[in-house]
N, C-alpha and C positions, 0 to 999 in steps of 0.2 A: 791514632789521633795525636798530633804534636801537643806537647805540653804548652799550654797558652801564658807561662811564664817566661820563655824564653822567644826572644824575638827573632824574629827571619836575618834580620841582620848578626845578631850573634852564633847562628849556626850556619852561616856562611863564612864568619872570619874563625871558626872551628875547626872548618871543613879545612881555611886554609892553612889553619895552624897547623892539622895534620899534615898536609901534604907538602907544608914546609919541614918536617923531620920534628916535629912539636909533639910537647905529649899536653892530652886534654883531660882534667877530670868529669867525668859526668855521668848525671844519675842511670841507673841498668833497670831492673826488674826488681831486683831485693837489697843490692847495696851499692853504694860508690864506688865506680871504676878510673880506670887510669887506661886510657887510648893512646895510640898511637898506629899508624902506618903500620900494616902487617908484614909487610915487602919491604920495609926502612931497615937494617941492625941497626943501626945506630940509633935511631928512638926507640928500639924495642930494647938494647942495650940500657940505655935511660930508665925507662921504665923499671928496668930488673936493678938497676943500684937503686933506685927511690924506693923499692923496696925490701932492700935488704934482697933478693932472690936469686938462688941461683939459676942459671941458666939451663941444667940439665932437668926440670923441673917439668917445664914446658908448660906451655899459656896459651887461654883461652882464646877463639877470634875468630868474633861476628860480622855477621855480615846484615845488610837487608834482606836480601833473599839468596836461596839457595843455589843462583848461576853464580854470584860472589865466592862462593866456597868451593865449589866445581872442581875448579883449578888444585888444589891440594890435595884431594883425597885418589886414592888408588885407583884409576879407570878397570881393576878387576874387582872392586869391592863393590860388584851392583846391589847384591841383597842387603847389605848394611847400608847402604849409600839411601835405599829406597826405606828404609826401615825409619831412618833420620828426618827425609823430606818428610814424608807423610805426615811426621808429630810434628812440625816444622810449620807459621813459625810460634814460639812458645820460651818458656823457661829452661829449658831442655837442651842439655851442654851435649853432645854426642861423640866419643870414642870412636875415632873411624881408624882403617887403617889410609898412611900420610902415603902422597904420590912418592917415588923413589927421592926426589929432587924437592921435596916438603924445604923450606929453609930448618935450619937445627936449633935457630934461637926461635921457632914456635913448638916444634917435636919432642924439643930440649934431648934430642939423638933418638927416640924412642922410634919404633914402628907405627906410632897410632899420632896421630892430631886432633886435640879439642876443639870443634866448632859449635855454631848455635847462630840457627837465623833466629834473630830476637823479633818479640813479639813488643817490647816497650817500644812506644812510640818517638819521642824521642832519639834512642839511640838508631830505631831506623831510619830515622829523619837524617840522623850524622854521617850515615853509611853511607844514605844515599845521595847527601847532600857533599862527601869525599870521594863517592865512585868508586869504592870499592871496602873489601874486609878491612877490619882493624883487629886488633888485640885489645881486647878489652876486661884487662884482670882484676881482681878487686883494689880498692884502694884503699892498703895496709902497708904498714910493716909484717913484711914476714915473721910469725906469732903471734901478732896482736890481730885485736878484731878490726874487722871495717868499719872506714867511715861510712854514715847514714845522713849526713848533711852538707850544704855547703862549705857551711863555716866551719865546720871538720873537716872540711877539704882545704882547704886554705887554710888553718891554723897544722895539720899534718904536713903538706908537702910544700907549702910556701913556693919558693923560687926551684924548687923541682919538679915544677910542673907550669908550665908555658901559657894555661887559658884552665879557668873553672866556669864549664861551661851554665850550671845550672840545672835544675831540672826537678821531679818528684821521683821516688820511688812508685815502684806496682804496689808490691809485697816488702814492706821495709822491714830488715831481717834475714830477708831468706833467701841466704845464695841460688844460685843454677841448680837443678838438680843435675848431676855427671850418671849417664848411663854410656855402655858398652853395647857398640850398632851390630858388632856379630853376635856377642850372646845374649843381647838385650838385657843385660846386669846392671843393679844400680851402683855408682861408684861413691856417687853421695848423693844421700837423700834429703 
């Protein structure tokens, strides 16, 4: 259900913020994120200076649904791949292993890519209303906590961030939980 704070016209000029190389803050499931184009570096670049991050690190990125993430994840990884749809969609960040050709500013070089078809309404809304995945990592300084509100979005990233879109948390607090799709391990609970 779209959050009924945020108007049809603001999450269309989101949508095109993203797809202009823009980065967007806006509300997830448990904290304030920082969007952008999954398929951009150069806003995904942005992203990782606003917060302090380095790149080898590698970053979360949602989709609406699970043909959105399709694309990334290893066409041999079926048993992980189905292990992810199934709890899908939900809070639930998924360790898969990355297609050979993953990009490396989401892998951050690793074997494995973070995905998660979200279950928050809103940011389904932004996926679907951009046409495809985003990155959408919390929005912090690297060591410090996330922001939990607007005006913590805009008093943290100011003019490093292109559009505060709005929105409510689910679970205000409580990041993704990161489990691993071949061993089913929690990576964070």
């Amino acid at each position: 259900m779209l959050d009924i704070h945020v108007s049809p016209h603001r999450l269309r000029h989101a949508a095109r913020t993203l797809a202009d190389g823009g980065i967007v803050a806006h509300a997830t499931e448990g904290v304030w994120g920082l969007a952008a184009d999954a398929y951009d570096a150069d806003a995904v670049c942005r992203v990782l200076a606003a917060k302090q991050r380095d790149v080898s690190r590698g970053l979360i990125v949602v989709a609406a649904d699970a043909a959105q993430l399709a694309p990334l994840v290893d066409p041999a990884a079926d048993t992980a791949w189905r292990r992810a749809v199934e709890a899908w969609p939900g809070a639930v960040t998924w360790l898969l292993p990355a297609r050979a050709d993953a990009p490396r500013w989401l892998t951050g070089g690793q074997p494995t890519i973070a995905l998660r078809e979200t279950a928050h309404g809103l940011t389904r809304a932004l996926c679907h209303a951009f046409g495809g995945p985003i990155v959408s990592t919390s929005a912090n300084v690297t060591g410090c906590p996330p922001v939990t509100s607007t005006w913590r979005a805009r008093a943290r990233f100011g003019d490093r961030v292109d559009m505060v879109l709005g929105g409510r948390l689910d679970t205000p607090g409580r990041a993704s939980t990161i489990r691993d799709a071949c061993t089913n391990e929690v990576i964070r609970g």
